[in-house]
MIDREN-777265 format. One record per residue (C-alpha): x, y, z; residue in three letters. Coordinates in steps of 0.25 Angstrom, whole numbers, padded with zeros to 4 digits, always signed. Example, Ala and Ser with C-alpha at 12.3 -4.5 7.8 and 13.67 -1.06 7.14 Angstrom:
BEGIN
+0049-0018+0031Ala +0055-0004+0029Ser 
end
This chain:
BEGIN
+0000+0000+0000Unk +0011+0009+0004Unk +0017+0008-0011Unk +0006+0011-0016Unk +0001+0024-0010Unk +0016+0028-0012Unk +0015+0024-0027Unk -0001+0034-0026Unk +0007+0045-0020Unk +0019+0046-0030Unk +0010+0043-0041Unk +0002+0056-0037Unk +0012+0067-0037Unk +0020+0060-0048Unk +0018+0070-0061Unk +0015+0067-0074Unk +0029+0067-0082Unk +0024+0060-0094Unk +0020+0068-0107Unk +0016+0065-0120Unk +0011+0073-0133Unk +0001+0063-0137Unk -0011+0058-0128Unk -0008+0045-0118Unk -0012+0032-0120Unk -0020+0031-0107Unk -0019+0043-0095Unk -0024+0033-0084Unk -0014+0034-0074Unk -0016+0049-0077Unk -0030+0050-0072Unk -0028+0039-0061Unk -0018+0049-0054Unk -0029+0060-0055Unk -0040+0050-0050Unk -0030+0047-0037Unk -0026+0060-0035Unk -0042+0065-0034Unk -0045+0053-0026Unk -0035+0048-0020Unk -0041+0039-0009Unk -0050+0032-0019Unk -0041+0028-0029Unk -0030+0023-0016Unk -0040+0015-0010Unk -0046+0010-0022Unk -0031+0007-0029Unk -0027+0000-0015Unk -0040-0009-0015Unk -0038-0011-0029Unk -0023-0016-0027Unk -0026-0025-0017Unk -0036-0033-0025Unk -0024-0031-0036Unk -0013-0038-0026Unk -0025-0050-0023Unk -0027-0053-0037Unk -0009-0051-0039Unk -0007-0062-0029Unk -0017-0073-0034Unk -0016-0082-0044Unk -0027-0079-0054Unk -0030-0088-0065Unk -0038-0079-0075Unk -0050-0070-0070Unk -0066-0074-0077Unk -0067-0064-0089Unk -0072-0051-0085Unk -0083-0042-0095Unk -0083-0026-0094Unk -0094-0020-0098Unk -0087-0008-0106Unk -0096+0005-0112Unk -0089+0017-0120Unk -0093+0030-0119Unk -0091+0037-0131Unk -0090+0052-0129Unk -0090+0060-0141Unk -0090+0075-0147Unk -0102+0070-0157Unk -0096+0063-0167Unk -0104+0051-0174Unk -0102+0037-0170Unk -0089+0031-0175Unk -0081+0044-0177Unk -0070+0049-0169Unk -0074+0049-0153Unk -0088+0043-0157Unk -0081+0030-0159Unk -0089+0018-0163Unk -0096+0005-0157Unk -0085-0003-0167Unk -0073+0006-0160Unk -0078+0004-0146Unk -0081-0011-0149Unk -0066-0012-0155Unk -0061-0007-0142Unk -0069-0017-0135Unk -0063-0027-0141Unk -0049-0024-0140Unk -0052-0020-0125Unk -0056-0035-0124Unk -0046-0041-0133Unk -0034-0034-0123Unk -0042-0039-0110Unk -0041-0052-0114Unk -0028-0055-0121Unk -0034-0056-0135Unk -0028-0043-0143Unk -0020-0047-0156Unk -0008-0039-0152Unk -0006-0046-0138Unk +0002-0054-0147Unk +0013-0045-0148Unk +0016-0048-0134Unk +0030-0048-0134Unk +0036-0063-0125Unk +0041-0055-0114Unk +0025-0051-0110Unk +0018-0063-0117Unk +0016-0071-0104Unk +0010-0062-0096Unk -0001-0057-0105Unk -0013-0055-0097Unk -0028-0058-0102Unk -0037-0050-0092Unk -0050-0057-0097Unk -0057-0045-0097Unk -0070-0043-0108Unk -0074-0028-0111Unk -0090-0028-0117Unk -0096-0018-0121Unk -0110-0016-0112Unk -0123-0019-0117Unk -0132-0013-0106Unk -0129+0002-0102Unk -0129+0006-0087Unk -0145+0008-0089Unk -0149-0006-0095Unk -0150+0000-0108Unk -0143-0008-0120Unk -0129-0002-0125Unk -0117-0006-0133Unk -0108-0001-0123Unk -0106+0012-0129Unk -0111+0026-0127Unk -0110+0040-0134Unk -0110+0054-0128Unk -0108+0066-0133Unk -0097+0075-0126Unk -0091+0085-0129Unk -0078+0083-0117Unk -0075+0070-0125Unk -0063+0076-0132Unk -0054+0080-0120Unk -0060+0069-0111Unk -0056+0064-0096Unk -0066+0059-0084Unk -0078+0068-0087Unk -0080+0059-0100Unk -0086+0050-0088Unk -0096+0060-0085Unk -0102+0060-0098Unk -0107+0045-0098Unk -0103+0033-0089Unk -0108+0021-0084Unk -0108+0014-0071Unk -0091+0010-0072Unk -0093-0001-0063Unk -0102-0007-0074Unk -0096-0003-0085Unk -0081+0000-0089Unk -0086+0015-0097Unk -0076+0019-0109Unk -0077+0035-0112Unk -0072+0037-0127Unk -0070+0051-0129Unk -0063+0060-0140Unk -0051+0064-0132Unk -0046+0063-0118Unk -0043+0076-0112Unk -0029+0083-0114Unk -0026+0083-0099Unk -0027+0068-0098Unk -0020+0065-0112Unk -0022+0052-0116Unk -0031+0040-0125Unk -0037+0036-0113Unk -0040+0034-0097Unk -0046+0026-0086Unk -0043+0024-0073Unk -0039+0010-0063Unk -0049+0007-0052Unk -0044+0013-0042Unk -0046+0027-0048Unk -0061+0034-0041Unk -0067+0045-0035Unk -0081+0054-0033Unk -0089+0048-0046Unk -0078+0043-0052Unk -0080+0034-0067Unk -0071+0022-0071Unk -0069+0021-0086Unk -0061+0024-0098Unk -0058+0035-0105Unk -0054+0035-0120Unk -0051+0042-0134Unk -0058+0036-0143Unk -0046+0035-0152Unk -0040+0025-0142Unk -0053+0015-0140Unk -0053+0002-0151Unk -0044-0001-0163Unk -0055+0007-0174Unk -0062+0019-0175Unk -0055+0030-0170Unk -0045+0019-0163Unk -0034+0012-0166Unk -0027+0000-0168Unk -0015+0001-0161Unk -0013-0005-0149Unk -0009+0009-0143Unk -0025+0014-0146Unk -0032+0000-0146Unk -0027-0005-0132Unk -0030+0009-0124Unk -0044+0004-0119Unk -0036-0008-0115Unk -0026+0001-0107Unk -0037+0008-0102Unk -0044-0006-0096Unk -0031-0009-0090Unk -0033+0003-0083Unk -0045+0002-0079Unk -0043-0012-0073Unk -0032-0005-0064Unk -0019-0008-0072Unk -0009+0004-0073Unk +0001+0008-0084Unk +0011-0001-0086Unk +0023+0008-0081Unk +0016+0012-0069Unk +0003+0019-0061Unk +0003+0035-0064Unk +0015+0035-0071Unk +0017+0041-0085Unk +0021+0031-0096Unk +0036+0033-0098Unk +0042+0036-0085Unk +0054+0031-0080Unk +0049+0030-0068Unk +0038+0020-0071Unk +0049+0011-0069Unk +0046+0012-0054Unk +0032+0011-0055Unk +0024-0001-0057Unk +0010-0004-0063Unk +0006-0012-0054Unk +0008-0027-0062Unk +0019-0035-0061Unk +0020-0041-0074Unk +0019-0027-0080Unk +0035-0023-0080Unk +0041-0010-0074Unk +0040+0000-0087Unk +0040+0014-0091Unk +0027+0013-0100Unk +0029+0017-0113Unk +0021+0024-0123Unk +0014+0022-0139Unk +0029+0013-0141Unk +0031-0002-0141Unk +0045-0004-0136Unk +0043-0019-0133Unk +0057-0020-0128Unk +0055-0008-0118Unk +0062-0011-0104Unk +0058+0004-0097Unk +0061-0001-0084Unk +0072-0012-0085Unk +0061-0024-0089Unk +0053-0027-0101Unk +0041-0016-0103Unk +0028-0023-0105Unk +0025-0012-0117Unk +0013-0020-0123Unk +0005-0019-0111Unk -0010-0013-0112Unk -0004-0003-0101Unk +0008+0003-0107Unk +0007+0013-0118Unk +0015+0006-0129Unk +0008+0005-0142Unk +0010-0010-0141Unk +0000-0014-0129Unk -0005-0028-0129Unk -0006-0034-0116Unk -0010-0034-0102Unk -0001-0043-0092Unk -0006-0054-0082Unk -0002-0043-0071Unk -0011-0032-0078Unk -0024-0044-0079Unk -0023-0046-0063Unk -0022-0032-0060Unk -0035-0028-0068Unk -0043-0040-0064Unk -0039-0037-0048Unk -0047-0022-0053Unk -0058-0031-0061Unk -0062-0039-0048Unk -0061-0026-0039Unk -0071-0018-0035Unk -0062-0006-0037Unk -0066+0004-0049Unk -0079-0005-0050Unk -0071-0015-0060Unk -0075-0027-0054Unk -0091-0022-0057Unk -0089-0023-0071Unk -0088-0038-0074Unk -0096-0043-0065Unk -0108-0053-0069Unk -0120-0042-0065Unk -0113-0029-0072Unk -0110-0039-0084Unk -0126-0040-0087Unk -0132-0027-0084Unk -0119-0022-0092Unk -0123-0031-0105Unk -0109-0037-0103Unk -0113-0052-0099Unk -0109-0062-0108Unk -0123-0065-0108Unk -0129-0054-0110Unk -0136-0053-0123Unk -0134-0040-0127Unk -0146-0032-0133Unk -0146-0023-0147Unk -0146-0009-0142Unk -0158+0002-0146Unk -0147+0014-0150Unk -0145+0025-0142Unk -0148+0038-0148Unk -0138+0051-0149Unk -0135+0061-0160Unk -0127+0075-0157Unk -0125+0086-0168Unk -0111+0093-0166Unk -0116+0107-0165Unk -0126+0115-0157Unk -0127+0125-0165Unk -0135+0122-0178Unk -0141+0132-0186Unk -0150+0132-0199Unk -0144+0126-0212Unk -0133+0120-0204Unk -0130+0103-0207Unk -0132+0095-0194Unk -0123+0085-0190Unk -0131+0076-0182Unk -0122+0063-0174Unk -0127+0051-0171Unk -0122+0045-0159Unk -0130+0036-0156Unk -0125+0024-0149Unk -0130+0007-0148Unk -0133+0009-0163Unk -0131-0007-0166Unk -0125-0009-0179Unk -0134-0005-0190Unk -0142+0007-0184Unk -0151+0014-0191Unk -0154+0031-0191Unk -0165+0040-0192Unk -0165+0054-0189Unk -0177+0065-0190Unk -0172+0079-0190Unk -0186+0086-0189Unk -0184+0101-0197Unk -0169+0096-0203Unk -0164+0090-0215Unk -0165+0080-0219Unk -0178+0077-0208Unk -0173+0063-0206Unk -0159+0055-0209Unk -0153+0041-0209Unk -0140+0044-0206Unk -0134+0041-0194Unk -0126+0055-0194Unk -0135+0066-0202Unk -0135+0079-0206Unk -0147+0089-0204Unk -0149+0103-0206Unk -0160+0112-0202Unk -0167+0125-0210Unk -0173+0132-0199Unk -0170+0135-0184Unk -0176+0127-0173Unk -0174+0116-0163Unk -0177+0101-0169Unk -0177+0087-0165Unk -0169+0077-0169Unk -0174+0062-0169Unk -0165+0049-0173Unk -0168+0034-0173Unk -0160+0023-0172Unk -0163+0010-0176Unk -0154-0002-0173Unk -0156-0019-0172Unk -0163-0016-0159Unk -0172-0006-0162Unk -0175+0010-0164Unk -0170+0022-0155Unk -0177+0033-0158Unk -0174+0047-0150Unk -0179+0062-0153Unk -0172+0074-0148Unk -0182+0087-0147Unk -0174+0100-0152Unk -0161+0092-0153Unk -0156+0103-0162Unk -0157+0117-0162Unk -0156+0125-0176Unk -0152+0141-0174Unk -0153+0151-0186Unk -0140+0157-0189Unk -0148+0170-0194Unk -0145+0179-0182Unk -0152+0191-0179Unk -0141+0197-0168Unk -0133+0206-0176Unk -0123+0207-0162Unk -0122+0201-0148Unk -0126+0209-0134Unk -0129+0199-0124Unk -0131+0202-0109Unk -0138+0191-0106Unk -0149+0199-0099Unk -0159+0190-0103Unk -0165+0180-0094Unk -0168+0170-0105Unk -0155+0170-0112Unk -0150+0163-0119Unk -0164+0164-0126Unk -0170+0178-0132Unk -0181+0182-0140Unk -0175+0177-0153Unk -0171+0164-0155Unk -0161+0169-0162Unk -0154+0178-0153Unk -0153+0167-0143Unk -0140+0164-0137Unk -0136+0149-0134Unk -0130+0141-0122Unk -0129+0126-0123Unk -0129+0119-0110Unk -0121+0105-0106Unk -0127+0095-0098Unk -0127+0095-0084Unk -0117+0110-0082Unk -0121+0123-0082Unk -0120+0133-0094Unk -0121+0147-0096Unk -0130+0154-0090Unk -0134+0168-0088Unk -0134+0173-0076Unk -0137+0187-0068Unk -0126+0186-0058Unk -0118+0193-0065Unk -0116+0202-0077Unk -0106+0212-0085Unk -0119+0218-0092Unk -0133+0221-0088Unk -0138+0209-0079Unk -0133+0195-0083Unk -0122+0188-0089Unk -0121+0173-0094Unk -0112+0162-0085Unk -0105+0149-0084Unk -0098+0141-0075Unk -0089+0128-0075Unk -0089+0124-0061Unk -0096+0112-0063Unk -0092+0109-0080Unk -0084+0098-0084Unk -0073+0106-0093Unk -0077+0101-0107Unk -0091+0105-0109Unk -0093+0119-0118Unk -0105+0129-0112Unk -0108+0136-0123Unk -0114+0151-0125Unk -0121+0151-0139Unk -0123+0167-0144Unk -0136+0169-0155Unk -0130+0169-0170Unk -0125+0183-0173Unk -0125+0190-0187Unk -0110+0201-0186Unk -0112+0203-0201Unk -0112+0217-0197Unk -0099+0219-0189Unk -0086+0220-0194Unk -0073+0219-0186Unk -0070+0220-0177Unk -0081+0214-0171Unk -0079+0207-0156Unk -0089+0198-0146Unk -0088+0205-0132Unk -0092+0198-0117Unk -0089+0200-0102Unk -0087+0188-0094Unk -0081+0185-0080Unk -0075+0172-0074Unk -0070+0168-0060Unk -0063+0153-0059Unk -0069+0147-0049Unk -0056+0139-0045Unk -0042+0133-0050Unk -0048+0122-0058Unk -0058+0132-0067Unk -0055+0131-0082Unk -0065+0140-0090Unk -0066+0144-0104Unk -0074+0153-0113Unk -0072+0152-0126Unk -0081+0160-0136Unk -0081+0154-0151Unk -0091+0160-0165Unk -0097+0152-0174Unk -0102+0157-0188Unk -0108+0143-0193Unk -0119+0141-0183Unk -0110+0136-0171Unk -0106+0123-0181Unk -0091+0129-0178Unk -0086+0139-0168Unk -0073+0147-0167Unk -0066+0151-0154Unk -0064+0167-0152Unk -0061+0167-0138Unk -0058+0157-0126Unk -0058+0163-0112Unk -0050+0153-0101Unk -0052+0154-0085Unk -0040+0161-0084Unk -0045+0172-0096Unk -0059+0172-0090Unk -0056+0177-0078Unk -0062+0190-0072Unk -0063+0190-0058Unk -0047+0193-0057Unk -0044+0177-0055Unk -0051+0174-0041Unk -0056+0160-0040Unk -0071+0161-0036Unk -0075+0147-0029Unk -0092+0153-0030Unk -0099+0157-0041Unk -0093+0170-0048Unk -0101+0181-0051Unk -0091+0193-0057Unk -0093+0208-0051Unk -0092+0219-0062Unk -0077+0219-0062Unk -0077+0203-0065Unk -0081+0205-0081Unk -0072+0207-0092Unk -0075+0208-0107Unk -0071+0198-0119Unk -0072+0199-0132Unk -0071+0190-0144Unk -0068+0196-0159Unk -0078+0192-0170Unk -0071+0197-0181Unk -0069+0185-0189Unk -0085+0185-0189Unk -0088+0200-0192Unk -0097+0199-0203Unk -0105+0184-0201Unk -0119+0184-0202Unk -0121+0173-0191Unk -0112+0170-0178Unk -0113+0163-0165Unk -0104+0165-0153Unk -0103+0154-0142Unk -0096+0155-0128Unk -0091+0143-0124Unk -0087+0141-0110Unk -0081+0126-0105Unk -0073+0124-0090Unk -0073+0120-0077Unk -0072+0123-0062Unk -0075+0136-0065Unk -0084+0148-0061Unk -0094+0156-0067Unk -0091+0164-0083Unk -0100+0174-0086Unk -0102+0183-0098Unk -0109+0194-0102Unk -0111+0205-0112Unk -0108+0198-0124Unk -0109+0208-0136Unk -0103+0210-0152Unk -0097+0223-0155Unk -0087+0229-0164Unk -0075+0234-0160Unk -0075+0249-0159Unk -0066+0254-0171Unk -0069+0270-0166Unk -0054+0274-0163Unk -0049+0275-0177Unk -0060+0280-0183Unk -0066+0291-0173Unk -0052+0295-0168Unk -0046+0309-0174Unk -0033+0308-0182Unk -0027+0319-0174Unk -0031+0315-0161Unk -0020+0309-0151Unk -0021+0297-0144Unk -0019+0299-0129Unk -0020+0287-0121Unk -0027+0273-0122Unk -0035+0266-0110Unk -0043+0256-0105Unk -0056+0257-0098Unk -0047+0255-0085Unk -0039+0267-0088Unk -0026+0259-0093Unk -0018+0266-0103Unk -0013+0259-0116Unk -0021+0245-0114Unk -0025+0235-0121Unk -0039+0234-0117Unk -0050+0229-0124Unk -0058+0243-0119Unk -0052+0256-0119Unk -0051+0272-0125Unk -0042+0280-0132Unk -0040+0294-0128Unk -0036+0305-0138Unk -0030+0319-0136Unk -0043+0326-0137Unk -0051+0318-0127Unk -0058+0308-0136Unk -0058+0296-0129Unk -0062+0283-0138Unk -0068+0268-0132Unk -0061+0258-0140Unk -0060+0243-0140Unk -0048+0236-0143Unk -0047+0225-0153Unk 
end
């Protein structure tokens, strides 16, 4: 015991030294030294139970553990895509994975036989069967795979589990995303056992690139093996080199992966040097838990260490194989698995469609057999009705409509109608220029339609919201907060369609805001972008960080912020590449969290004032410039120009 609490403490102040341009392979021992330095008596007491039962199994002689099923579902996360194409990978993908997952559990892969002599006669079979489950966590039917629309998928880490999860002592859940996130760094994650804490989710975590041999996989053995890896993981085994230690350290040659017939070694990485000898004795490179790009093998060692975590109750793993999980799972051998009614979901890209405008519709639905058969009606579109799985519609007049679509498949016909799934907006504005105050008490709506600004809410978290708290003109002012956001998620601010056909440069949008962070951890960001084809592409003018949007002089404020008079500063964002168009839209993004409350206020269009040229004598000598603090020769956005005969000129600097 004493070893290893000393082994926990060094590993915990030990840094990170390791660093490669490209993403890692796997970036579990990452994120199991975060979990144990968040919860550190959880994962120490789990770890500690875990390896006695590890130790028990170690000393008796065991002749081959009963073959044990996991019910295995994957969570496909994706950015709208259809199915099959890029992060919205395919069934035929997801069942390739599934069987090379099976083929590595159980000795059977084709390259095992590249074992070189030295390894061949400790090649370990873990007898371990990975199924995909038939009965969801509701007693519905399912073929083990689901689809969600997310927009955090391509810089994803353990919020992905938030989006969708199933009970993970019933089911071993696998999130597919676009991309891990760039802190994190790697193909993919998990975490042992003994990792927990308040609401804490078992499961891996995975590019989509790296899961299966087709698709968007791969067949080498560094892309096809990774979900492999990721199981070893996820049954307790560490890197081959060591716990939390970085591939590559000389070091690791004083660490140990807990297995003895796993040699000493440094790890290495995407080679296949099968001659290594990092640390005086014969590497064990083709083992699923290095990172050479030659894996092919588990040892005896590795198989009595993850079946010591299968017959614990530690992390739940002993719950998934047993007899009762197997049936309500859909995972018994005999269970006779039922053809499943398909599961209806279709997503268009854009929130913003206007007249005219072709429509992509997605379809992602999902437990669609193999031959399933589409119908869509598209009331007030065209065409009104289609047969193809991913259609094209456009509207001719303004409105919100409905979208219906049937799926029939060998067991039958889903049928689901969404009321005013899509919202068609005319592009003929009748603004001419922007004021808003948000006095109104029924923004974002107005007498026109038309004039009607836009905020488009996320599920579950606050948005903006207009507020008379606070405000840097007349009454009230809009405001947002990221306290209790998860990061990715976009709170968007939608203006009405603007017609600037009138205004030649330059031309700039102007607003007051006011920010106070709440704490350290606060990570804020405003960005405001225009759009002149109806919001189907946006281009960034100006992003505002925590640090640039702060006005309260850098104070933390712990409580709801609410600025005094001296709190406000103005921004502005220049137009001039659209002085001229006859239809714009204008959207303030805002994404973050742990923060406090954003507001903004008196948004407006003008022109820049252009007077001092053209109003200002020849003969007259400029005095002096200042701004409207009194500073003299500033570079203030607001200030006058004083001549020799008293004429005093407001001006604006571009």
């Amino acid at each position: 015991m004493k070893k290893i609490i000393t082994l926990l403490i060094l590993f915990l102040f030990s840094t990170r030294t390791y660093c490669q341009e490209t993403i890692l392979p796997c970036a579990t021992h990452i994120m199991n030294k975060q979990n144990f330095e968040k919860n550190p008596e959880i994962f120490l007491k789990n770890k500690l139970k875990l390896d006695s039962i590890t130790n028990l199994f170690n000393s008796q002689a065991r002749f081959g553990e009963p073959e044990k099923i996991i019910p295995v579902v994957f969570h496909v996360l994706h950015e709208g895509n259809p199915v099959g194409v890029n992060e919205n990978i395919s069934k035929e993908q997801i069942e390739d994975a599934i069987r090379l997952m099976n083929e590595d559990f159980n000795a059977m892969n084709e390259d095992l036989s590249n074992v070189i002599d030295e390894f061949q006669g400790i090649i370990g079979n873990v007898n371990v069967v990975y199924k995909l489950a038939k009965i969801d966590p509701y007693g519905n039917c399912t073929e083990g795979i689901t689809r969600t629309y997310w927009e955090g998928t391509g810089s994803a880490d353990d919020d992905a589990k938030q989006v969708v999860f199933w009970d993970d002592a019933s089911y071993l859940n696998i999130w597919v995303v676009k991309s891990i996130d760039a802190s994190i760094g790697a193909a993919a994650y998990t975490y042992i056992p003994s990792a927990g804490g308040p609401n804490f989710r078992h499961g891996i975590i995975a590019d989509h690139e790296y899961v299966g041999s087709i698709g968007t996989g791969s067949n080498s053995s560094y892309v096809k093996h990774t979900l492999s890896h990721e199981c070893g993981h996820f049954f307790n085994l560490e890197h081959t080199w060591a716990e939390w230690s970085d591939v590559g350290l000389s070091s690791n040659c004083n660490e140990d992966d807990f297995v003895a017939d796993t040699p000493n070694c440094i790890g290495s990485y995407s080679t296949c040097v099968l001659s290594s000898t990092s640390c005086e004795s014969l590497d064990n490179v083709q083992n699923f838990m290095d990172y050479s790009s030659c894996t092919c093998m588990f040892t005896q060692g590795q198989v009595t260490r993850m079946q010591a975590s299968l017959n614990s109750g530690v992390g739940d793993r002993v719950d998934l194989w047993q007899e009762d999980n197997l049936w309500e799972t859909g995972t018994h051998p005999d269970y006779q698995a039922e053809e499943c009614l398909a599961t209806i979901d279709f997503y268009i890209p854009n929130g913003n469609v206007c007249v005219n405008n072709e429509i992509q519709y997605f379809n992602n639905s999902f437990n669609v057999g193999e031959n399933p058969i589409y119908y869509w009606s598209f009331p007030g579109g065209t065409p009104l009705n289609s047969y193809e799985e991913n259609p094209v519609v456009t509207y001719n007049a303004p409105g919100s409509f409905n979208v219906s679509l049937s799926i029939s498949t060998e067991a039958g016909t889903t049928y689901e109608t969404i009321n005013n799934f899509i919202t068609v907006s005319d592009n003929n504005p009748i603004l001419s220029s922007i004021s808003e105050s948000f006095e109104s008490a029924n923004f974002p709506i107005s007498d026109n339609p038309l004039s009607d600004w836009e905020i488009l809410e996320q599920e579950t978290e606050n948005t903006w919201d207009r507020t008379e708290s606070a405000s840097s003109n007349g009454l009230s002012s809009m405001r947002i907060r990221s306290r209790f956001f998860s990061g990715e998620n976009e709170h968007n601010l939608y203006s009405p369609f603007i017609n600037i056909s009138q205004y030649q440069t330059p031309v700039r949008l102007y607003f007051d805001y006011a920010y106070a962070q709440r704490n350290s951890q606060s990570d804020d960001l405003l960005r405001i972008l225009i759009s002149d084809d109806c919001g189907l592409s946006w281009t960034e003018r100006k992003d505002l960080t925590t640090n640039e949007l702060i006005t309260n002089g850098g104070s933390y404020i712990s409580s709801a912020f609410v600025p005094n008079n001296d709190q406000w500063e103005e921004e502005y964002v220049n137009l001039n590449p659209w002085a001229g168009n006859e239809s714009i839209k204008i959207k303030f993004e805002f994404t973050g969290e742990n923060g406090n409350y954003l507001y903004i206020d008196n948004i407006r269009l003008e022109l820049e004032n252009t007077e001092l040229k053209d109003f200002v004598p020849n003969n007259k000598v400029l005095l002096k410039t200042i701004d409207i603090l009194g500073r003299e020769n500033t570079n203030s956005k607001f200030y006058i120009e004083i001549f020799d005969d008293g004429t005093v000129i407001k001006n604006y600097r571009l």
